[in-house]
VEXGUMI-996947 format. One record per residue (C-alpha): x, y, z. Coordinates in steps of 0.25 Angstrom, whole numbers, padded with zeros to 4 digits. Layout:
residues N
@u:X	v:Y	w:Z;
...
This chain:
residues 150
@u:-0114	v:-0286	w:-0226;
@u:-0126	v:-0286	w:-0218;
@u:-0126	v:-0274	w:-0207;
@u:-0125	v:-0283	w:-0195;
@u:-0113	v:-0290	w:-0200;
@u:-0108	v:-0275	w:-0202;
@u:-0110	v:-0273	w:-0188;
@u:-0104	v:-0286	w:-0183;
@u:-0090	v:-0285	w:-0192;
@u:-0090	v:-0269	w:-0185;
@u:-0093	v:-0276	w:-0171;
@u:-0081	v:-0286	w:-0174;
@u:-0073	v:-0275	w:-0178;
@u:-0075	v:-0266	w:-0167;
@u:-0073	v:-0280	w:-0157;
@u:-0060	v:-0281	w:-0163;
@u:-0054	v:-0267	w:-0166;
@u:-0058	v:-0264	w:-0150;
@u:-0052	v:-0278	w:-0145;
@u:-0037	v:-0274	w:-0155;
@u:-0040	v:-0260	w:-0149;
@u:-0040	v:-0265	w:-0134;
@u:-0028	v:-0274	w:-0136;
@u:-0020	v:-0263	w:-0142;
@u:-0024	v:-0254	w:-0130;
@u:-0020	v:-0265	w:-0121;
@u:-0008	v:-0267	w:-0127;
@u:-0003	v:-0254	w:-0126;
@u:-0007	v:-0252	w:-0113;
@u:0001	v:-0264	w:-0110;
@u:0012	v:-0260	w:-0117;
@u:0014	v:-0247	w:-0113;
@u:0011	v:-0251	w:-0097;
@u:0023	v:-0261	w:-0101;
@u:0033	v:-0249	w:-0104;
@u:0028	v:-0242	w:-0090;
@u:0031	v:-0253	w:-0082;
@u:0047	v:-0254	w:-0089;
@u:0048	v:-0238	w:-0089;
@u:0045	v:-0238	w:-0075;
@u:0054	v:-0250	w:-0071;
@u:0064	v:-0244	w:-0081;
@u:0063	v:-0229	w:-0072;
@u:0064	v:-0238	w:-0059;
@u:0075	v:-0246	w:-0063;
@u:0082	v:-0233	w:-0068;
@u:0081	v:-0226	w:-0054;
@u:0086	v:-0238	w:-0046;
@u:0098	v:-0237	w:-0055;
@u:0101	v:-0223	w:-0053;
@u:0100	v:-0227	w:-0038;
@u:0109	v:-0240	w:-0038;
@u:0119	v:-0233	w:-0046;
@u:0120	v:-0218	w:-0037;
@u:0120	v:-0228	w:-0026;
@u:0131	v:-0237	w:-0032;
@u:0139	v:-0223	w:-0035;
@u:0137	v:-0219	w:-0019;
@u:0144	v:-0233	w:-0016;
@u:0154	v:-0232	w:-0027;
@u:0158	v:-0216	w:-0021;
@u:0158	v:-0223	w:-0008;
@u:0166	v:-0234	w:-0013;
@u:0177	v:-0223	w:-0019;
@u:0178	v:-0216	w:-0005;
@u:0181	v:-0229	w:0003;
@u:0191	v:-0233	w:-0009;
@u:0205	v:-0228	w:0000;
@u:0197	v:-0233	w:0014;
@u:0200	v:-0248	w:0016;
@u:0192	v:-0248	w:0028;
@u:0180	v:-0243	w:0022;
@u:0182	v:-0249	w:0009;
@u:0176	v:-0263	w:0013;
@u:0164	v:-0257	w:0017;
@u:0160	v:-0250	w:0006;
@u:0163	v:-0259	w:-0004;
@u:0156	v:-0270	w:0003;
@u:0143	v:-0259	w:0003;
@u:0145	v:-0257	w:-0011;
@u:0146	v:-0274	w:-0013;
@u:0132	v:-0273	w:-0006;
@u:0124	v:-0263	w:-0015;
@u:0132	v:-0269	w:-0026;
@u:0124	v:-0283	w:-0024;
@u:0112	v:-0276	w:-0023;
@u:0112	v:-0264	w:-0032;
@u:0120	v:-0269	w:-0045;
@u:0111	v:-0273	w:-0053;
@u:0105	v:-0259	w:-0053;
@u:0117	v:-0255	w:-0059;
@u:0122	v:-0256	w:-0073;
@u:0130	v:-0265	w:-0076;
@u:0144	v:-0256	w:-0078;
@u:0140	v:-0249	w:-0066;
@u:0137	v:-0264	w:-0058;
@u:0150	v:-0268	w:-0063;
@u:0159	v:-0254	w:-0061;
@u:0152	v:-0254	w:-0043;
@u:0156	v:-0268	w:-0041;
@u:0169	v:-0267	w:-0046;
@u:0172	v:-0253	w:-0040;
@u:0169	v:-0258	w:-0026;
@u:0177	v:-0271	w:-0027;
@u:0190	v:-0261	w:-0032;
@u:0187	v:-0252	w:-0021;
@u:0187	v:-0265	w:-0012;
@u:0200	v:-0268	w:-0020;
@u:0206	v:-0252	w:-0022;
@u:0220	v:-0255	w:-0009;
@u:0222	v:-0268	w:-0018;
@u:0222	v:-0261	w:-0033;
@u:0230	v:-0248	w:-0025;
@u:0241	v:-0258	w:-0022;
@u:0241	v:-0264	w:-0036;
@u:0243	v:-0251	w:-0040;
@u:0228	v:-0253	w:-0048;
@u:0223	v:-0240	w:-0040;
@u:0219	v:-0231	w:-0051;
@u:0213	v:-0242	w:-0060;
@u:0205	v:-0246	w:-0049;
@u:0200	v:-0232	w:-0046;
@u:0196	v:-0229	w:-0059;
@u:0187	v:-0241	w:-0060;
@u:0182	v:-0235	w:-0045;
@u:0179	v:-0223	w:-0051;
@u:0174	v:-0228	w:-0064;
@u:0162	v:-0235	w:-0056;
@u:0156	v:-0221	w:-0052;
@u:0154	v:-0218	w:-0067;
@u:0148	v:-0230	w:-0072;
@u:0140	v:-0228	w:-0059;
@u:0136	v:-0215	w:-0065;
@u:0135	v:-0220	w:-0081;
@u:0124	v:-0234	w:-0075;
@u:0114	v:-0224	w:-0073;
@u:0113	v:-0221	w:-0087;
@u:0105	v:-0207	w:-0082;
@u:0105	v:-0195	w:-0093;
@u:0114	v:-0183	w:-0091;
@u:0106	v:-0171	w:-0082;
@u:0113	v:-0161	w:-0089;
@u:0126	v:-0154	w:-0093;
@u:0130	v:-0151	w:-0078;
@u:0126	v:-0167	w:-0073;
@u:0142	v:-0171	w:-0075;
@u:0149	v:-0158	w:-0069;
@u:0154	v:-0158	w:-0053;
@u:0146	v:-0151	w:-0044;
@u:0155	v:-0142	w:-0037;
């Protein structure tokens, strides 16, 4: 091979080995921009659900308060109907599920104490405020994160 067709095969090789190196730069760049974006939505997405669900455990302690007060009862649970339609979907789905139910028993709670279904139905009140707790899916703090403050 003449010394110019040396030259031009090298030319050739070095068009192309810069034109695969390019596109493997651009690919990862790409890619890794890629997993930024759904890290980034995956962090907001997870502070908007710790908000919605210490939100929704707000409303459901309220609803416990007003569960003996027929007068006030209404009101709450109809505030709690409200955030429901525009929050669930921010909840997981055994949280979603365990809110809409507990505010319709709470609306319900006189009819089940006269059916004598009062403790079934308070359980499942009170069950909602753990699977509140358990939708967030948060890592333990510590040791000490379960114990009463006193």
């Amino acid at each position: 091979m003449e010394t110019t067709q040396i030259a031009i095969v090298v030319a050739v090789i070095s068009v192309i080995g810069t034109v695969v190196g390019a596109s493997i730069v651009t690919l990862s760049q790409w890619f890794i921009s890629k997993r930024e974006r759904i890290d980034k939505f995956k962090i907001v997405a997870l502070e908007k659900r710790l908000a919605i669900h210490q939100e929704a455990y707000t409303l459901w302690t309220e609803l416990i308060s007003v569960l003996h007060d027929s007068e006030k009862n209404s009101e709450v649970v109809i505030k709690c109907q409200d955030w429901w339609s525009e929050n669930c979907l921010y909840l997981d789905s055994k949280s979603r599920d365990a809110f809409k139910n507990c505010y319709m028993l709470v609306y319900h709670y006189e009819e089940y104490k006269k059916n004598n279904e009062a403790k079934e139905t308070f359980d499942k009140i009170i069950d909602t405020g753990k699977y509140l707790a358990e939708g967030v899916n948060l890592p333990s703090l510590g040791e000490d994160e379960g114990k009463t403050i006193k």
